[in-house]
C-alpha positions in Angstrom: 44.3 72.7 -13.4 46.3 69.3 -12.2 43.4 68.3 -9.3 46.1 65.3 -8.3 48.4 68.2 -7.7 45.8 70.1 -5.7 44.8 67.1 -3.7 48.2 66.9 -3.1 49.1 70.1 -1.9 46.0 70.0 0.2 46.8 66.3 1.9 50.7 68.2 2.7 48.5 70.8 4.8 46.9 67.8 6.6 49.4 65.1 7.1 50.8 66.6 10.5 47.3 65.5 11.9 47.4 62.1 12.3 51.4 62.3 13.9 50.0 64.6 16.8 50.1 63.6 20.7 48.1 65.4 23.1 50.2 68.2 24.6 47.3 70.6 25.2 48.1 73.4 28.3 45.6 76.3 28.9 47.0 78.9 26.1 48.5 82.6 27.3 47.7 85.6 25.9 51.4 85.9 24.0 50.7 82.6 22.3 47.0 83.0 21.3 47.8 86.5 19.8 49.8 84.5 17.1 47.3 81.9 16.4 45.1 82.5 14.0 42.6 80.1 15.6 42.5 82.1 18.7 38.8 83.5 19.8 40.8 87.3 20.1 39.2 90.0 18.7 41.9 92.1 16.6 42.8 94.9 14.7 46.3 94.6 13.2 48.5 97.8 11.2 51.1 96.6 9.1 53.6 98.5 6.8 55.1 96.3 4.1 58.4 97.2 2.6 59.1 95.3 -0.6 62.8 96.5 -1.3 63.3 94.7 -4.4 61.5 92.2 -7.2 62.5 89.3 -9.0 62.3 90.3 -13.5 60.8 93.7 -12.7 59.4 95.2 -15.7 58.9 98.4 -15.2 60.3 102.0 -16.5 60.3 103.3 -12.9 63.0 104.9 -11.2 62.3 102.9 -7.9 62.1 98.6 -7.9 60.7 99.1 -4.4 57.1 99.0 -3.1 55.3 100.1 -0.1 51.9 98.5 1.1 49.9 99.8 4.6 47.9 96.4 5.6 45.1 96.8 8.0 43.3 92.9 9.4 40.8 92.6 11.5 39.6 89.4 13.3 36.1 88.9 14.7 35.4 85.7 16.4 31.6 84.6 16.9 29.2 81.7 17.0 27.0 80.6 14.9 24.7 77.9 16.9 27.2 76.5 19.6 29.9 76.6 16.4 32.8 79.1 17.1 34.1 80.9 14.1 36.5 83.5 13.2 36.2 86.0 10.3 39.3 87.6 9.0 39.1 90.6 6.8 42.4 92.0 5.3 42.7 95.2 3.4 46.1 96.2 1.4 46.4 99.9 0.3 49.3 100.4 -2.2 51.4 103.4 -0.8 54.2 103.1 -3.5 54.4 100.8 -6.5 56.7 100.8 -9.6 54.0 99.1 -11.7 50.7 99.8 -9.8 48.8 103.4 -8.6 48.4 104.0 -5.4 45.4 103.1 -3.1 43.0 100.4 -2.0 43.8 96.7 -3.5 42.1 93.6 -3.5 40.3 92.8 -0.4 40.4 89.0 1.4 37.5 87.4 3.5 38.6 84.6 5.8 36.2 82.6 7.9 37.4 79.8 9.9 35.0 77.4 12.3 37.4 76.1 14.6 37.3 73.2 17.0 39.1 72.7 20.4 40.9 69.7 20.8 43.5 67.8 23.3 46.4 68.9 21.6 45.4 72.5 20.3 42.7 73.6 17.4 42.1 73.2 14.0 40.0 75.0 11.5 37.6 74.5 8.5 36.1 77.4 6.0 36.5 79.4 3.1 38.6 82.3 1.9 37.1 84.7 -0.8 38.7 87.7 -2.9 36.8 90.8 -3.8 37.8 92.7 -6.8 37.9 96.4 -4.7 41.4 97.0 -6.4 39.6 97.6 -9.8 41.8 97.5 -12.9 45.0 99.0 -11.7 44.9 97.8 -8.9 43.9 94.8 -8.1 43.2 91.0 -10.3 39.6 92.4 -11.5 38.6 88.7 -10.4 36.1 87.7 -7.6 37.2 84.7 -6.5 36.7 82.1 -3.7 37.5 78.2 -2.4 38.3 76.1 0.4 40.6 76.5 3.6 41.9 74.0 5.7 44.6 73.7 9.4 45.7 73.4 12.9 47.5 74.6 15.6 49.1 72.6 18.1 49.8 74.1 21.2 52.4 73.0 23.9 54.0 75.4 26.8 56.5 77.4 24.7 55.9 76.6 21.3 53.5 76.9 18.7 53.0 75.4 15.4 50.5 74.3 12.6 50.1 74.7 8.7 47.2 76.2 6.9 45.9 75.7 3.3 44.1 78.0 1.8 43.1 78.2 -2.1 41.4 80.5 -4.3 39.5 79.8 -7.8 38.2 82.7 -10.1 34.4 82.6 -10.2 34.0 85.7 -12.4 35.8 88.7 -13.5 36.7 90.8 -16.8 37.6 88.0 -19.0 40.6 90.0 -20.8 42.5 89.9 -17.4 44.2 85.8 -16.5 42.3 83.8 -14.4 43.2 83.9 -10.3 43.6 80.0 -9.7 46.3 79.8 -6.4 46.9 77.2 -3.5 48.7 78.4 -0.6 50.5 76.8 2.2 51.3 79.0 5.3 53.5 76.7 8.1 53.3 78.8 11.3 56.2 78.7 14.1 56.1 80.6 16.9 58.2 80.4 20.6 57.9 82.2 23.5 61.4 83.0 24.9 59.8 85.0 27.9 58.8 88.8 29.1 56.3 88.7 26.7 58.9 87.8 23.4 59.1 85.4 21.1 60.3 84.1 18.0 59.4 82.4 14.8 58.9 82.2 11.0 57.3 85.1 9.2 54.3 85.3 7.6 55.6 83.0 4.6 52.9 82.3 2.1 54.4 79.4 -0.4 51.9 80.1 -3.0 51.3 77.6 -6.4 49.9 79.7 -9.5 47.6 76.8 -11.2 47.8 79.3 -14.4 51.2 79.2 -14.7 51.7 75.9 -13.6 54.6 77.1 -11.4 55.2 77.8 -7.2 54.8 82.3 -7.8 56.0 82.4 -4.1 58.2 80.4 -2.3 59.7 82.9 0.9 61.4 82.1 3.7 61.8 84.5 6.6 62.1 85.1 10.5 59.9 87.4 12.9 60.8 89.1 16.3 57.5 89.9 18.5 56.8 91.5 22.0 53.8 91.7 23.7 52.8 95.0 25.7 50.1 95.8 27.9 49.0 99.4 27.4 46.7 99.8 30.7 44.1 96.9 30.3 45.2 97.1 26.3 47.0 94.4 24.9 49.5 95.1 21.8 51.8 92.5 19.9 54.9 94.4 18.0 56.6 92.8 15.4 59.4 92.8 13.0 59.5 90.4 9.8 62.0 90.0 7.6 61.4 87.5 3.9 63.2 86.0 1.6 61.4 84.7 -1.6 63.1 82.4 -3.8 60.5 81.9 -6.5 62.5 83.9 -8.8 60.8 82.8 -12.3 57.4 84.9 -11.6 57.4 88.3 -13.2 57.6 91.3 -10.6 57.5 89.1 -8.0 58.7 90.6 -4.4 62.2 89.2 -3.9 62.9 90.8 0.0 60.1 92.3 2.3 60.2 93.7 5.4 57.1 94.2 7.6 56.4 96.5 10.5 53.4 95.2 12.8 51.2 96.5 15.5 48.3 94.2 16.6 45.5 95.7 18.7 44.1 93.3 20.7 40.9 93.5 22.5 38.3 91.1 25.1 37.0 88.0 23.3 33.2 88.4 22.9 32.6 85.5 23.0 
């Protein structure tokens, strides 16, 4: 692994820090339920459409892919320290290289911090080896995360880091060694929609020596009260243009529902 390449990648995530001016407002519902740094407790459903991939090798009749995603959030404390703990759980519904059911699973734990001009966040991310060997990287697998939100009336942005390093696994399968760099862009256009960038991961493959993932997409969201139940829709569409990796997705569209429910904090 380059570490001057990793320092750098992480210092990109970071830079935006020390540009900010306050611009902080009390944040509404619609905006918090796109920031991950929100205290909201949530339970999102997503359906992942991958329609095509970049060098598929495969002897399938069908280059497309189907993934059900369930996340949940769960803010709490731990002294006076807020955090939030993100699990996310991908179940392969249709694959042209891989069976069918639970992949690897992603733990996400943020402590956040309030500030002038919105929040930003410290922790760890960790990958559990639940897909097994057809499944999933048969790596467990862990390291640093790192970003912010800024929040002003309409608008919200920030940029989060997060990498993953293999601690142990079956050593006849490659090592798990990613950065990733997720920007985040989201405006509120009114009656509870708004606008923004997809869930673009630009993700560097330290094996490889190589950007695996480099998307770029758009998302459509409205947010709808169900009695005293809040739900955020959405509609994604990607792009990625990292076409060198093999079977990497080349166009994915994702379906969301978000439940969200009372802080309890």
């Amino acid at each position: 692994m380059d570490f001057r390449k990793y320092v750098a990648i992480t210092f990109l995530a970071m830079s935006p820090l020390v540009l900010l001016s306050p611009a902080q407002a009390e944040q509404s519902l619609e905006q918090a339920a796109d920031d991950p740094t929100a205290s909201l407790m949530s339970l999102q459903l997503s359906d992942w459409y991958t329609q095509s991939y970049h060098n598929l090798d495969s002897k399938s009749s069908s280059d497309s892919a189907n993934n059900f995603v369930l996340r949940s959030a769960m803010p709490f404390k731990i002294g006076q320290q807020s955090h939030i703990m993100r699990i996310t759980a991908p179940i392969i519904t249709s694959s042209p290289f891989q069976d069918t059911g639970l992949s690897d699973i992603t733990l996400f734990d943020l402590a956040t911090f309030d500030i002038e001009w919105g929040r930003w966040a410290v922790g760890a991310v960790a990958l559990l080896p639940t897909g097994g060997e057809h499944r999933g990287a048969e790596k467990w697998g862990a390291g640093p995360a790192i970003g912010f939100t800024v929040h002003e009336s309409h608008l919200l942005w920030g940029l989060f880091n997060q990498n993953i390093f293999t601690l142990a696994g079956e050593n006849n399968r490659e090592d798990v060694n990613v950065s990733i760099l997720q920007p985040l862009v989201s405006v509120s256009i009114g009656g509870g929609w708004s606008v923004g960038v997809s869930e673009m991961t630009a993700t560097y493959d330290w094996e490889q020596g190589e950007w695996s993932s480099l998307p770029l997409g758009f998302k459509v969201a409205k947010l709808h009260k169900f009695g005293k139940l809040p739900v955020q829709f959405n509609a994604q569409y990607e792009y990625n243009f990292a076409d060198n990796a093999l079977s990497s997705p080349e166009a994915t569209i994702r379906l969301t529902a978000k439940l969200i429910f009372p802080s309890i904090l």
